[in-house]
N, C-alpha and C positions, 0 to 999 in steps of 0.2 A: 907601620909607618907612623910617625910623628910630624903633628904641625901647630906651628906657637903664630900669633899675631902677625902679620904682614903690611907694611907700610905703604905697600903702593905695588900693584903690577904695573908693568911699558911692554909695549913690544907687540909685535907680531906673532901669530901663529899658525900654524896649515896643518888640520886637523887629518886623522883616517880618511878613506872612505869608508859610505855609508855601508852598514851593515845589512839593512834590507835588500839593497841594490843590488851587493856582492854575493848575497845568496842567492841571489835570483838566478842572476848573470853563471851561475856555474851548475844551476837545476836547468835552466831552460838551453844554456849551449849545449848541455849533456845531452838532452833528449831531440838537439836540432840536427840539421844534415852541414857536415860543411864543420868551419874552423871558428870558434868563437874568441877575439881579443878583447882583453879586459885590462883595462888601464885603470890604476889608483884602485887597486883591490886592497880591501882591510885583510891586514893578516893576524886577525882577530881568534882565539882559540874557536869560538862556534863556527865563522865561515869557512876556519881547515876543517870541523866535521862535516861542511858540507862536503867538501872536494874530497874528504876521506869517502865518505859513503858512496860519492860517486866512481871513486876508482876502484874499489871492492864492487862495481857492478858491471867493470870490464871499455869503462872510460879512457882515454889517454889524457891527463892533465898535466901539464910543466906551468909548474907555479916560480917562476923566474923574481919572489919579490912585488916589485911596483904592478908588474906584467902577469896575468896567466891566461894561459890558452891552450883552451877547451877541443878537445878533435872528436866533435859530434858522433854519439851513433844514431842517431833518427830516431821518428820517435815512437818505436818499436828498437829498437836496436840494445837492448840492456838486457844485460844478463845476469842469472841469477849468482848473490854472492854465496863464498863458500860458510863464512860466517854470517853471526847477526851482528846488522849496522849499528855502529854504536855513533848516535846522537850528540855526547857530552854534554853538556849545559845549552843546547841551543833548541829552542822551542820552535823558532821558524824551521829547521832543519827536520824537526819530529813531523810539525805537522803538512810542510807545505809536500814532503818526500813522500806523504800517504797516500795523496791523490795524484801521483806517478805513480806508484806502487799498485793503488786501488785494478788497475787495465793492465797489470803485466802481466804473462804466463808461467809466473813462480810463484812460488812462498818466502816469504822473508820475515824474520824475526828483529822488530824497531827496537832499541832500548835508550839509555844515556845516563846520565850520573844520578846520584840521590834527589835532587831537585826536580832532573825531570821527571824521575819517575813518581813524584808527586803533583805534578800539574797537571790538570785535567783536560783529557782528549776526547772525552763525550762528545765535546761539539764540535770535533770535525769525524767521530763514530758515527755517528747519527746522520746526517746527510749521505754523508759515503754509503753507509749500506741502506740508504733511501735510493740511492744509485745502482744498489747489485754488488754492491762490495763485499767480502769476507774481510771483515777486521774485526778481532775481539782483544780483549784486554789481559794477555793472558792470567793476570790473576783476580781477573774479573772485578775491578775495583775502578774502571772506567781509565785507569792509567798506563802508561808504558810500564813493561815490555806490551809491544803490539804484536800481534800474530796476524800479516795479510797476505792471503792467497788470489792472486789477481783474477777476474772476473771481467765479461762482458757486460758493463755500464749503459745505463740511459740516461737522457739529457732530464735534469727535473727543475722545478722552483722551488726556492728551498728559500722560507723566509728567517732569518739570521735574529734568534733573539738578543744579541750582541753585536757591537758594532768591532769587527777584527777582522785585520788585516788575511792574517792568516788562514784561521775560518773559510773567508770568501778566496784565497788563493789557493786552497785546497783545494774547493770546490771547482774552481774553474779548472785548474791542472786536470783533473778528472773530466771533466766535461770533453778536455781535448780531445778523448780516448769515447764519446759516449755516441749513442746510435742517434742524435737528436739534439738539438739546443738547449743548455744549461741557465740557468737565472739564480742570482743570488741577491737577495732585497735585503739592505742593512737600516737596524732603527736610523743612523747615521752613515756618509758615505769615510769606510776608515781609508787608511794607506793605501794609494792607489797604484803603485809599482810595480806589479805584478800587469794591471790591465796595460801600462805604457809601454812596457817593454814585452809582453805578449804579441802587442801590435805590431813595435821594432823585428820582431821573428817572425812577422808572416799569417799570426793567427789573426781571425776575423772575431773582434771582440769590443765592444762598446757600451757605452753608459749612459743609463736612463734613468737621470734624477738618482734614488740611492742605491739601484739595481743595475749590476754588471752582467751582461750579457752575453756569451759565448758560443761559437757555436763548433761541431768537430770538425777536427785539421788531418788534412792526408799528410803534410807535413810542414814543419820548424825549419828555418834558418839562422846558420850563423850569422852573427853581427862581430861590430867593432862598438864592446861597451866602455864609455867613459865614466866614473863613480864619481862622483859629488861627495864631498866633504859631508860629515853625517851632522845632521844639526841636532842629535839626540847627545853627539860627543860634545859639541860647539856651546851647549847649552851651559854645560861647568864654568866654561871661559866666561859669553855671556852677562852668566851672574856674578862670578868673580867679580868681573869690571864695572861690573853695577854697584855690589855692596862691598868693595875694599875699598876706604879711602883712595883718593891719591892715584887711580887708576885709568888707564887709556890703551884698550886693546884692539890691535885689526886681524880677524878672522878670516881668511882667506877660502874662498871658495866652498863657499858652503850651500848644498843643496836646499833649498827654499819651495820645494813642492807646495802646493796649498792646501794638498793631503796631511802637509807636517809641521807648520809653520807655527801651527799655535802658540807658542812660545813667544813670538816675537810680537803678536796681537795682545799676550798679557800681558809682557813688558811695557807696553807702549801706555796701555790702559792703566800702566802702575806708576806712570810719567815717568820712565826710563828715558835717557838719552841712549838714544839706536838708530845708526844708520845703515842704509843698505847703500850698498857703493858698486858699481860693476858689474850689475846685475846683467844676466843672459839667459834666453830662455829657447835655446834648441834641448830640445829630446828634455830631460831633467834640467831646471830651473836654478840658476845659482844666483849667489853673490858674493861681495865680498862685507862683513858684518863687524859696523865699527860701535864699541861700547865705550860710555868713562862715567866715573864714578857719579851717583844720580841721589836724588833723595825721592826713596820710594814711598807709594800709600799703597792701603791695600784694595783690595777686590774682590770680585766673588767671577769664581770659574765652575763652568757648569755645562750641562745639555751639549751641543752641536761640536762644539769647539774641546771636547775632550777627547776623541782619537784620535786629534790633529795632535797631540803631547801631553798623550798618555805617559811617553821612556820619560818625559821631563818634570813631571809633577815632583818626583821625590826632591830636584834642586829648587824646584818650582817653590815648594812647602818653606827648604828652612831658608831660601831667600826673602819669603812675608814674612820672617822674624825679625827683620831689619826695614822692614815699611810701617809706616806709621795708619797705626787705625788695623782694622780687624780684616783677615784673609777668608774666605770660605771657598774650599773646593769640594763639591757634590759632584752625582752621577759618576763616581770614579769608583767603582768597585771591583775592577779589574783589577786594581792594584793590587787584590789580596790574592790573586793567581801565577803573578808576575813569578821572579827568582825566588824572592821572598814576598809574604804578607808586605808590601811597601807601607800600607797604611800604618799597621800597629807600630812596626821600625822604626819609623820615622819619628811617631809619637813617643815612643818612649826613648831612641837618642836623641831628638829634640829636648824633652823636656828634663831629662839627664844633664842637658847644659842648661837649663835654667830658663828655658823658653815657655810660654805658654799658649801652650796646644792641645786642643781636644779632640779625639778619635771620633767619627759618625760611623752611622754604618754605613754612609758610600763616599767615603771622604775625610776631610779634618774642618776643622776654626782654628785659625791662627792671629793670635793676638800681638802685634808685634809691637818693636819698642825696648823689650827686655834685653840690658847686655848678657850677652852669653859667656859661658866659663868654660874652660878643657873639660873633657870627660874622656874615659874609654869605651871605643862605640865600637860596639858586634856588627859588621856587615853582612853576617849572617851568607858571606861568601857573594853576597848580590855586588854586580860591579855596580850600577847607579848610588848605591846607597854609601858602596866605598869611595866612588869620587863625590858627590855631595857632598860630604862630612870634610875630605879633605878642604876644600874650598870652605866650607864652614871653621874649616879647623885655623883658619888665616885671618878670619875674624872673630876670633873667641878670646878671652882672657887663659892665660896659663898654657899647657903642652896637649893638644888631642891626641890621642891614641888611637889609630885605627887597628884592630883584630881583624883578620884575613884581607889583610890590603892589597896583595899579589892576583886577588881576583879581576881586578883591571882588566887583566890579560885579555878576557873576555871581549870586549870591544876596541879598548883603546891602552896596548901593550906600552903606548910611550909617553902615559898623561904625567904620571909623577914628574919627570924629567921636563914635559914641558911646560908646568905650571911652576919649576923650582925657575927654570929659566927667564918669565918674566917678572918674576920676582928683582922689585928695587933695591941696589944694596946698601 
């Protein structure tokens, strides 16, 4: 994909659903009793491996599109597949499937594409078989393929050297299955989706301060889930309408969790003009998210408020190249586990276009100010780092290139089309 200077976005937009939400919603209706409806499911390639994995374990699922709905087998009711599940690119999928896997009475062999089988599962290995679990890595290098042979679980405290979602939604799935009460204490409380909608099925699971607490369930129920607009996708739009001249966008329905919102905290802090319009807050928290073009400064983001947008740091970064004055983002060292290293990518297509940016070890500086030029940028197959550049590529001098831009697919299959669309002509 190519993208040259843009004069101005207008318009409206109604983003995916959230991709956290949607995986959830098709792990936990699998393992509930009863019919689970899912309204505004992303049909994103990672949340079809969710729905693949789960009907290789003898699910019934009709993905009708907007619509899918899940016909529970309880949560004991999975059967063993005849292959090993293949993951794709989705990292929620590798790790949250482990701690349903951890209590089953099979064996099953995890895997997914070249990426995943580079990112590392030690940290939900390590609690898990602190639990009783059999899971090893089969070529012992702490990564997928996983090999787990399910196991009779105890309830543990597992103190979480990381603050992730996943991580702790592992652990808790597993808890569901354990002889006694599970605790997972995070340095920060990350993405909390997993506890909100654990609760919507019936499980008895709550929060103390940054310890989520669970305890085991005879059984799961269906629900009727509704997906919130993902603000990890919403974020692109966002910035767009912040740093293209000439711009005024309204973002419809976007989930606004305060597990996730960060984003909208450093905009605000960066004197963005942002409002939140329509806002509702039954079950998951929405709004409607109005941006126009702002003159940014920069900031420094750090400590408490980085799991709240972590997926958004890499728009996050080359949007401080158009605020005035210096950006710092620390404690983000998760970024280098992501799809891709985010850090290093970032720093070197940033500074490809003539920005200046400096790599930390858990973070970047961002010096803004400097016009940017096209370049050809590697997304290194990562979709964030594909849509950031795109958007970057609307304010740069000359034609951007992006290399593996079809990765999108990954979260948000219809961003190209809908960022061409509010384009002014």
């Amino acid at each position: 994909m190519k993208f040259t200077k843009c004069s101005g976005l207008k318009g409206e937009v109604t983003i995916p659903g959230d991709k956290s939400v949607s995986h959830r919603s098709v792990m936990f209706g699998s393992i509930a009793k009863g019919t689970t409806e899912i309204h505004n499911f992303l049909q994103g390639a990672d949340c079809l491996s969710t729905i693949s994995c789960f009907r290789s374990m003898g699910v019934a699922i009709e993905n009708n599109g907007d619509t899918v709905i899940v016909h529970g087998n309880g949560l004991h009711g999975l059967e063993k597949p005849d292959t090993t599940l293949d993951c794709g690119n989705s990292g929620t999928t590798t790790r949250l499937i482990s701690g349903i896997l951890a209590a089953q009475d099979f064996s099953v062999t995890l895997t997914g594409d070249a990426s995943i089988r580079k990112r590392p599962m030690k940290r939900i290995m390590t609690p898990l078989s602190m639990m009783g679990a059999d899971i090893r890595s089969l070529h012992d290098n702490g990564c997928a393929p996983l090999v787990i042979t399910g196991k009779k679980l105890h309830g543990i405290h597992y103190q979480s050297p990381v603050a992730s979602a996943q991580v702790k939604s592992a652990i808790l799935l597993a808890g569901l299955y354990a002889d006694g009460e599970t605790k997972v204490t995070e340095p920060y409380v990350s993405r909390n989706h997993s506890e909100l909608m654990l609760s919507c099925f019936g499980a008895d699971v709550r929060t103390e301060d940054t310890t989520a607490v669970i305890q085991p369930a005879e059984e799961l129920f269906g629900q009727k889930v509704l997906v919130p607009g993902d603000i990890s996708s919403a974020a692109f739009f966002i910035a767009a309408g912040l740093i293209i001249p000439n711009s005024e966008i309204l973002i419809h329905n976007v989930g606004i969790n305060p597990t996730r919102d960060g984003i909208i905290h450093v905009c605000r802090a960066m004197g963005a003009d942002i409002e939140l319009l329509n806002q509702k807050h039954d079950g998951e928290p929405t709004a409607d998210i109005l941006v126009r073009s702002s003159r940014l400064k920069g900031t420094v983001i750090g400590g408490a408020i980085i799991p709240t947008l972590i997926d958004e740091l890499p728009m996050i970064a080359a949007m401080a190249c158009f605020a005035e004055g210096e950006t710092v983002i620390r404690d983000a060292a998760e970024l280098k586990v992501k799809e891709s290293n985010r850090i290093a990518v970032m720093v070197e297509n940033l500074t490809a276009m003539g920005a200046d940016v400096e790599e930390t070890e858990d973070g970047m500086i961002i010096r803004g100010g400097r016009p940017l030029h096209s370049a050809v940028i590697d997304s290194k197959l990562d979709h964030r780092i594909a849509m950031t550049f795109a958007v970057t590529g609307c304010c740069a001098d000359g034609e951007t290139e992006i290399v593996g831009a079809e990765c999108v697919n990954i979260s948000y299959p219809g961003f190209y089309g809908d960022l061409e669309r509010l384009m002014t002509k």
